[in-house]
N, C-alpha and C positions, 0 to 999 in steps of 0.2 A: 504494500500500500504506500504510494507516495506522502512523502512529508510538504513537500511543496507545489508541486503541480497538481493539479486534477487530474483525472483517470484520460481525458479527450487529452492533454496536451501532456502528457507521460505518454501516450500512446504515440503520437506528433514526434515527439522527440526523439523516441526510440525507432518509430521508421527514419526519420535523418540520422541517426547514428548507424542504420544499417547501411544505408548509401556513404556515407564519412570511410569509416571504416569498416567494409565489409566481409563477412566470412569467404572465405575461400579451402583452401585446405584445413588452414586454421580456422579458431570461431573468431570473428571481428566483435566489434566495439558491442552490441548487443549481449552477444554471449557470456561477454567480459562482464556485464552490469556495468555499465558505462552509464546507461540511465539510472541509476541507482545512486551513481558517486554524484552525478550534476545535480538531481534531488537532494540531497543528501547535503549537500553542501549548499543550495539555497535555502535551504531550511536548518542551516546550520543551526541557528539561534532559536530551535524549539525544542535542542535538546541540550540538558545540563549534567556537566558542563558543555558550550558549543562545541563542533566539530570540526575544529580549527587546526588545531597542533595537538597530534598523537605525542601521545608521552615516550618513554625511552629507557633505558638507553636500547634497549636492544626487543627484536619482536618475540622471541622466543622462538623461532624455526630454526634457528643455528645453535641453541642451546640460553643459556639466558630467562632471566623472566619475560615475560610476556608483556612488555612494557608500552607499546606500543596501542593494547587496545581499551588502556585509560586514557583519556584526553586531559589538558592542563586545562585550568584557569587560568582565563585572561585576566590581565591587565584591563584598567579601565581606558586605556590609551589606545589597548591593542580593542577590544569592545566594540569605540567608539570607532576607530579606521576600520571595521571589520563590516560592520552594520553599515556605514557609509556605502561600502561598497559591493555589498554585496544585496543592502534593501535600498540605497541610493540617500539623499541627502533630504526628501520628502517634507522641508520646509522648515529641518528641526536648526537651530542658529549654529549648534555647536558643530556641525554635519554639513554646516556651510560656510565655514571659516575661511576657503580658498573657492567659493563659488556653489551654486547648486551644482548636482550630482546626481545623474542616471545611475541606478542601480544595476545589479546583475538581473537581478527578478524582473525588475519591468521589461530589461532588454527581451530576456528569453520568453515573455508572454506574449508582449510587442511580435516577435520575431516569429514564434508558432503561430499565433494567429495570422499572421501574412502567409504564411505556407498553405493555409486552409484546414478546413475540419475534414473536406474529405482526403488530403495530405498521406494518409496510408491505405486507400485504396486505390490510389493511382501506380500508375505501370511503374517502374526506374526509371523509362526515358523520363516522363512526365513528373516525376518527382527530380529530378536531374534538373529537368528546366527552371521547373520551379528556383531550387538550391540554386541556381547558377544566377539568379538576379536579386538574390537576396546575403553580398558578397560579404559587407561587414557581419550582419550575423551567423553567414556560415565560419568565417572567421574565428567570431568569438568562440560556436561551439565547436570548432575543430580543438580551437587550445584546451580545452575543457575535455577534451575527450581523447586527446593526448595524457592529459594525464590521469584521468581516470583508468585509462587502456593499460596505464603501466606504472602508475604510480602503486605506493604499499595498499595493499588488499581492506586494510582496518578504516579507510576510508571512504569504501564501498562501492568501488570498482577492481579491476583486474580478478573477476572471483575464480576462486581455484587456480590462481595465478596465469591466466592462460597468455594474458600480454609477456608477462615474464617468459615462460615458455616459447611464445611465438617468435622471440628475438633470444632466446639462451641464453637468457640471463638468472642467475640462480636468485638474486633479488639480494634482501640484505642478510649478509652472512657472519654478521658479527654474536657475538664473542668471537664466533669461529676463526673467522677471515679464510682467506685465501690459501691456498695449498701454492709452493713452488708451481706446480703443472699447471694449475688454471690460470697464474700469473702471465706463464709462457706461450700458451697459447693462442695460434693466430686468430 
């Protein structure tokens, strides 16, 4: 169940993250929960503590505690930049210190509803077209689904590591670290 989109524009999303990044041998951005980490992250701020900065030091896949899938408390600085920009600057003074400010949220609502509601029943060309005149907000969620795709798992993309995998990457292996041979090789 999304935290921040509705069911219509979760669904929106996640057909543009099948054309973004799509499966092919691998699974793409879908299978990853790709739609999951961008949810997830505009609705940062309705889960406590927000889902901003995983804790540490280490995830616990390499040995280690599991540190990774407690999140820190903000800062009222980090708070205040975080909601800026991620719910936009929505007329609050302190949020407008350096000008108003378009959020993430408005962009990506803004942006699915331009795509349309019937948006995932149209063919890939036709979704393709669409995506192809809508340059800044494919933009935005490209970056976003870059790092969901491959970013740590505890932030609710790359699930069952598959971005990791799709590029052979072991992810993060501390305590462990490195062996000489995976140092060295090409």
């Amino acid at each position: 169940m999304p935290r921040f989109f509705d069911e219509q524009q979760f669904d929106v999303l996640s057909a543009m993250l099948g054309r973004l990044i799509p499966a092919d041998s691998d699974p793409g951005a879908r299978e990853a929960g790709v739609q999951d980490y961008i949810d997830r992250f505009l609705g940062a701020f309705t889960f406590d503590p927000p889902l901003i900065w995983a804790g540490g030091p280490f995830s616990g896949r390499f040995g280690g505690n599991a540190g990774f899938e407690r999140f820190h408390i903000l800062t009222d600085a980090e708070v205040l930049a975080w909601r800026t920009r991620i719910e936009g600057s929505l007329g609050i003074p302190e949020r407008e210190r350096l000008g108003p400010v378009v959020g993430y949220q408005e962009r990506y609502v803004a942006g699915l509803a331009s795509l349309g509601d019937d948006f995932v029943e149209l063919s890939d060309a036709e979704q393709d077209a669409r995506l192809s005149i809508q340059e800044d907000f494919v933009s935005l969620v490209y970056g976003h689904a870059c790092e969901g795709m491959y970013g740590a798992p505890e932030y609710g993309g790359n699930q069952g590591l598959v971005g990791w995998k799709n590029i052979d990457y072991l992810g993060d292996v501390q305590p462990r670290g490195y062996t000489d041979e995976e140092v060295s090789q090409p």
